[in-house]
Structure formats: C-alpha cells, structure tokens
Z-matrix of the N, CA and C atoms (Angstrom, degrees):
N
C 1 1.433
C 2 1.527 1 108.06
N 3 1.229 2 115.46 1 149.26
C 4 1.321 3 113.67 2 179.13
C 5 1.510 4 116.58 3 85.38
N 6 1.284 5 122.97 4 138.21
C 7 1.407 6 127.81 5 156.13
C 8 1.735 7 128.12 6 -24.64
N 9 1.672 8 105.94 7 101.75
C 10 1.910 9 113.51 8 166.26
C 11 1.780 10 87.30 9 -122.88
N 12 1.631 11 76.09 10 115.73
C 13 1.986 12 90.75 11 173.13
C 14 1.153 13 93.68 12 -129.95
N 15 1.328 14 122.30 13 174.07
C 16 1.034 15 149.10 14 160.66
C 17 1.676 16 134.43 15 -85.39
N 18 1.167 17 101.39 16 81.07
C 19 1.386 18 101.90 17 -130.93
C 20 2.156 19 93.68 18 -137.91
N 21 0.838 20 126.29 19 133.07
C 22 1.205 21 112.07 20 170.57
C 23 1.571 22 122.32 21 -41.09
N 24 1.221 23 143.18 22 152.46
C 25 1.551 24 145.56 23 -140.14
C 26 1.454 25 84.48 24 -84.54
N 27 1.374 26 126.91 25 -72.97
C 28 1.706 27 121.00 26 177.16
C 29 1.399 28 117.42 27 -26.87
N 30 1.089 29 129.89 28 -52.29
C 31 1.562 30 136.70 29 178.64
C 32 1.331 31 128.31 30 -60.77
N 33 1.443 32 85.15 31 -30.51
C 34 1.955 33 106.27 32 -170.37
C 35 1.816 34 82.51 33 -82.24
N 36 1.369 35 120.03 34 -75.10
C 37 1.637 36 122.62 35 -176.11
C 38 1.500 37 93.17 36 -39.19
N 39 0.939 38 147.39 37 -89.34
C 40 1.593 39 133.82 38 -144.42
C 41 1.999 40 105.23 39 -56.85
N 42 1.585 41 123.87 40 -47.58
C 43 1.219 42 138.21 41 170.35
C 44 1.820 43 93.83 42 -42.63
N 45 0.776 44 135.03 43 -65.63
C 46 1.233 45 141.38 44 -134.63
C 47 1.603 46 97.23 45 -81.03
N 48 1.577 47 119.03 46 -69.12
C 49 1.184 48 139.61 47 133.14
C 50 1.603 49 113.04 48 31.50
N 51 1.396 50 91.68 49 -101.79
C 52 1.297 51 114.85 50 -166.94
C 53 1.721 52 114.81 51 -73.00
N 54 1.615 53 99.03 52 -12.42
C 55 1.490 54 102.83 53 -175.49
C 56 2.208 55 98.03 54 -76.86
N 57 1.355 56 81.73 55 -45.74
C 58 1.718 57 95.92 56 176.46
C 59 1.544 58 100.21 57 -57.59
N 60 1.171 59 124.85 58 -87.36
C 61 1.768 60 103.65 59 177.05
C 62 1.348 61 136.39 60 -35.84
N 63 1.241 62 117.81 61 -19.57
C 64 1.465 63 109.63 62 -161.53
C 65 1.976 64 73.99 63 -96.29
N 66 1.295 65 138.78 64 -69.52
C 67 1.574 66 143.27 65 -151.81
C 68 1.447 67 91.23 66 -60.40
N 69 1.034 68 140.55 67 -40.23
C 70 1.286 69 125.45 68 -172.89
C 71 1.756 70 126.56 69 -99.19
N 72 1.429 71 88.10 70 -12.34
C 73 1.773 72 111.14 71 -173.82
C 74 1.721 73 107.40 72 50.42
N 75 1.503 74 102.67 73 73.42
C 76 1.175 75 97.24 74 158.90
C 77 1.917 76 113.96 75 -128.48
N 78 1.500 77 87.19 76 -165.93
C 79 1.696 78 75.85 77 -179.52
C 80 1.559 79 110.39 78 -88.64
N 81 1.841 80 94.79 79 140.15
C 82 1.238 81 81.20 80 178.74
C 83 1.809 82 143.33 81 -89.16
N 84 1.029 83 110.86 82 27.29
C 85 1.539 84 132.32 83 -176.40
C 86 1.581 85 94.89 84 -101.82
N 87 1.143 86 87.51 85 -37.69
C 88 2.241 87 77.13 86 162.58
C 89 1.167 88 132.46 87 -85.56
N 90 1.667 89 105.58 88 -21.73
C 91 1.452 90 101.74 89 164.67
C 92 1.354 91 118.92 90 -72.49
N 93 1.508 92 101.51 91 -48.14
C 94 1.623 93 92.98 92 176.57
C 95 1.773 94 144.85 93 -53.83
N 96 1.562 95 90.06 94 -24.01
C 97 1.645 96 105.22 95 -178.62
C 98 1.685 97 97.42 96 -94.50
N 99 1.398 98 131.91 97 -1.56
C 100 1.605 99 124.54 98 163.82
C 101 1.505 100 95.88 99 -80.36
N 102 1.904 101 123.32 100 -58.68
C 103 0.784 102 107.58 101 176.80
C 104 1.863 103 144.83 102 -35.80
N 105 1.377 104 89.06 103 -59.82
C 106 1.926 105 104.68 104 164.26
C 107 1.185 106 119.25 105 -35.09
N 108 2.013 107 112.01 106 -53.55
C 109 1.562 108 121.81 107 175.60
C 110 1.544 109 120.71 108 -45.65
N 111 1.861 110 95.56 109 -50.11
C 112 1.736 111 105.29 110 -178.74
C 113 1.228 112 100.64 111 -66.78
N 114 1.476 113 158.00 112 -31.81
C 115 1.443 114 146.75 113 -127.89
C 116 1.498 115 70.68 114 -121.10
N 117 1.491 116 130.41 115 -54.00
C 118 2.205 117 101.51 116 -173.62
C 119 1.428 118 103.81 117 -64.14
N 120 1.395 119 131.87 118 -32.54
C 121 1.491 120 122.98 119 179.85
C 122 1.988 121 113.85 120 -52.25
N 123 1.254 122 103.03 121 -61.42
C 124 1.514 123 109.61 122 147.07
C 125 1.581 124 134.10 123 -11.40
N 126 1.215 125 85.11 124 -60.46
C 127 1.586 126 98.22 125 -163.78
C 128 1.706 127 101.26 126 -80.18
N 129 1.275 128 117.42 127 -23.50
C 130 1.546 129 113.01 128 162.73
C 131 1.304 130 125.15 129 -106.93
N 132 1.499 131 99.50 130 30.62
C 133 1.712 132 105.81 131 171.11
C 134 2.043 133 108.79 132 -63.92
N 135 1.601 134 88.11 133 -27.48
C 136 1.523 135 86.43 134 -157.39
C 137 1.488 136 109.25 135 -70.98
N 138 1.536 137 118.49 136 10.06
C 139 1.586 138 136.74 137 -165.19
C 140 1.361 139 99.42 138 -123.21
N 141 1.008 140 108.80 139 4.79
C 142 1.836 141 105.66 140 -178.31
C 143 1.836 142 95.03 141 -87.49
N 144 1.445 143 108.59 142 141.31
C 145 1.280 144 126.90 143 163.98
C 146 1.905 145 107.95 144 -61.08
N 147 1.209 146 90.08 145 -51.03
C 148 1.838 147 97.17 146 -173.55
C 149 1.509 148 98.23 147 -143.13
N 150 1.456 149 113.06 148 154.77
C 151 1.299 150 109.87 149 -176.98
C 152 1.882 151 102.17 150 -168.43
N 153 1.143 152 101.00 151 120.64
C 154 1.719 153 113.20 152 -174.02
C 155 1.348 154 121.27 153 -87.75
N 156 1.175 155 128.57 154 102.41
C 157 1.558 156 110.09 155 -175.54
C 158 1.147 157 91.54 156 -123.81
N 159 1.915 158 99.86 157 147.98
C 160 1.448 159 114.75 158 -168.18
C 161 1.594 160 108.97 159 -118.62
N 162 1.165 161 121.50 160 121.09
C 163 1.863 162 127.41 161 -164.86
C 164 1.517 163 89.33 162 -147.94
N 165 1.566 164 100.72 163 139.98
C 166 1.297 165 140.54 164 -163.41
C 167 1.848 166 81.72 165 -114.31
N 168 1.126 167 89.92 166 167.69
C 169 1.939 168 123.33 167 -171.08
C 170 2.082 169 97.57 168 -87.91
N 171 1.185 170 106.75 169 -2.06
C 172 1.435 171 93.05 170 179.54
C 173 1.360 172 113.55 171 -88.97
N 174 1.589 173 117.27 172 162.37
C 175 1.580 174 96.61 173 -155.99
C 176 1.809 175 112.93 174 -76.86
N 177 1.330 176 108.15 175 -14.93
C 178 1.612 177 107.15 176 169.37
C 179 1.074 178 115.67 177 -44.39
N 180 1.717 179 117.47 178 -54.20
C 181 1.336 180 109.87 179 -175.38
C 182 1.261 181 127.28 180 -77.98
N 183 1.131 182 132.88 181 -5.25
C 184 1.339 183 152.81 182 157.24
C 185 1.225 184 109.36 183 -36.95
N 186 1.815 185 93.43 184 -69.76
C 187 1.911 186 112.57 185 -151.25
C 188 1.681 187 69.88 186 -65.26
N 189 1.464 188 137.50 187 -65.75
C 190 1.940 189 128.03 188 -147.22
C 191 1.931 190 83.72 189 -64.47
N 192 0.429 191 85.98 190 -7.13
C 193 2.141 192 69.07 191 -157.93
C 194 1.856 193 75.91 192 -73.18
N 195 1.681 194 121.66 193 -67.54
C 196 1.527 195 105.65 194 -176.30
C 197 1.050 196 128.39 195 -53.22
N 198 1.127 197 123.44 196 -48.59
C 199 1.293 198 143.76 197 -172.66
C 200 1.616 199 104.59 198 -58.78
N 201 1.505 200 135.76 199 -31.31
C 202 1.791 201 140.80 200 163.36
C 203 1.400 202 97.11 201 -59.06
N 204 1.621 203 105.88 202 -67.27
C 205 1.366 204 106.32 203 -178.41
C 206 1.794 205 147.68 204 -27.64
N 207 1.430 206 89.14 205 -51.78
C 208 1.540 207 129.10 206 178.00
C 209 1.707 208 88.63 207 -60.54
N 210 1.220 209 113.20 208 -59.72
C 211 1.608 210 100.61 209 164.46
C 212 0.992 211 145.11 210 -67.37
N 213 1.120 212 141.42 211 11.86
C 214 1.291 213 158.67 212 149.35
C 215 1.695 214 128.33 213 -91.04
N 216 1.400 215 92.88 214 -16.03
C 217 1.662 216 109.77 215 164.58
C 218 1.711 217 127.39 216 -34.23
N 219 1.591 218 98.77 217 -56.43
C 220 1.269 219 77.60 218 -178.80
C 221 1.907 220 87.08 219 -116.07
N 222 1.276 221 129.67 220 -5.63
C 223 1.168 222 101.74 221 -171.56
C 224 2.223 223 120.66 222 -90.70
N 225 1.333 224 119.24 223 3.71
C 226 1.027 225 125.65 224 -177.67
C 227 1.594 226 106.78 225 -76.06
N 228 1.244 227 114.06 226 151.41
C 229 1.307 228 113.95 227 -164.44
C 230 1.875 229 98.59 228 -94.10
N 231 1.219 230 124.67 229 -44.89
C 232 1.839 231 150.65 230 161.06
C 233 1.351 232 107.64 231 -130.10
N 234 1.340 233 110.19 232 129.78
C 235 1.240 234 104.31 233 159.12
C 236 1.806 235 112.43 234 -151.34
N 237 1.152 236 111.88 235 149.99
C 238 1.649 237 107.15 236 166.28
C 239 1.142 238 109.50 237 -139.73
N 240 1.423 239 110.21 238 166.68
C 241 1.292 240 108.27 239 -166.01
C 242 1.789 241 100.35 240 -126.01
N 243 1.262 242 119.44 241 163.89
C 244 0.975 243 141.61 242 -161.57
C 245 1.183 244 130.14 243 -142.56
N 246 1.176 245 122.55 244 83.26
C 247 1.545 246 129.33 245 -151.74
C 248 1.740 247 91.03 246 -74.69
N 249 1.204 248 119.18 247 175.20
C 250 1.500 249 148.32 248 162.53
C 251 1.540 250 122.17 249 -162.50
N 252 0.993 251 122.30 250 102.53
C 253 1.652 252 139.39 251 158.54
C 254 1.775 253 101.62 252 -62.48
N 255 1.325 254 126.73 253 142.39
C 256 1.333 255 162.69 254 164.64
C 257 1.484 256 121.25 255 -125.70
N 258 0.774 257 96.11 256 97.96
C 259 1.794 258 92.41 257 177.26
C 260 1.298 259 100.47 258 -115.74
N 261 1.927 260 110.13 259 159.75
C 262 1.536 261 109.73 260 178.58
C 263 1.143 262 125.62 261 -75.23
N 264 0.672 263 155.50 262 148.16
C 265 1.808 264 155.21 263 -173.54
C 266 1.255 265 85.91 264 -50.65
C-alpha cells in the first residue's frame, strides 16, 4: 500500500511518510521515527546469517520485495534466495 517509486531515498522517505500519516491519520513524528527504525533494521539485513521475508503477489509487495533486494546487491557477503509459493487449500 502506498507509494514505492523510484525516487532518490530522501523523496521516497518523505513520499512514503506522509502517504502513511495522512491514510492512517496518525502523528506524523511517529511515523517518521518508525519509519527511520525500519530503514536501520534494513540496512543490516545484509549482516543477517538468515533472514525471511514474507511478500504476497500484490503489486506493493513486489515493488518492496525488489526494491530490499536491489539492496543487498552489492552489499551481501553470500546470499541465495529461496522462493516459497503458499497457496490456499
């Protein structure tokens, strides 16, 4: 949900931001400092031994599923990936 552009990282944080405060009506000094928290969690994905990320077929999770990825490009030391399909019974 919400705006993944392609967009320089400042632009994308403020876009992103304000889309989350205004759809959910919260404050925005709280969105922004959850945001900041998730983007350092991020930023040491590429130090994780193992790491699970869970994305659905809708196109949000797509555009975030590349868009994590794309970061880890050049900074992971090994990595593979491991797809998993779920379907409903």
């Amino acid at each position: 949900m919400g705006p993944v552009q392609d967009i320089p990282f400042a632009d994308y944080r403020s876009a992103r931001c304000t889309f989350i405060q205004q759809a959910f009506k919260l404050d925005a000094d709280n969105v922004i400092r959850r945001f900041d928290k998730e983007q350092a969690q991020w930023q040491r994905l590429s130090d994780a031994e193992h790491a699970v990320l869970w994305c659905e077929a809708d196109p949000y999770d797509q555009l975030f599923l590349v868009r994590t990825l794309s970061t880890l490009e050049n900074n992971h030391k090994s990595s593979s990936l491991s797809p998993l399909t779920i379907y409903p019974a």
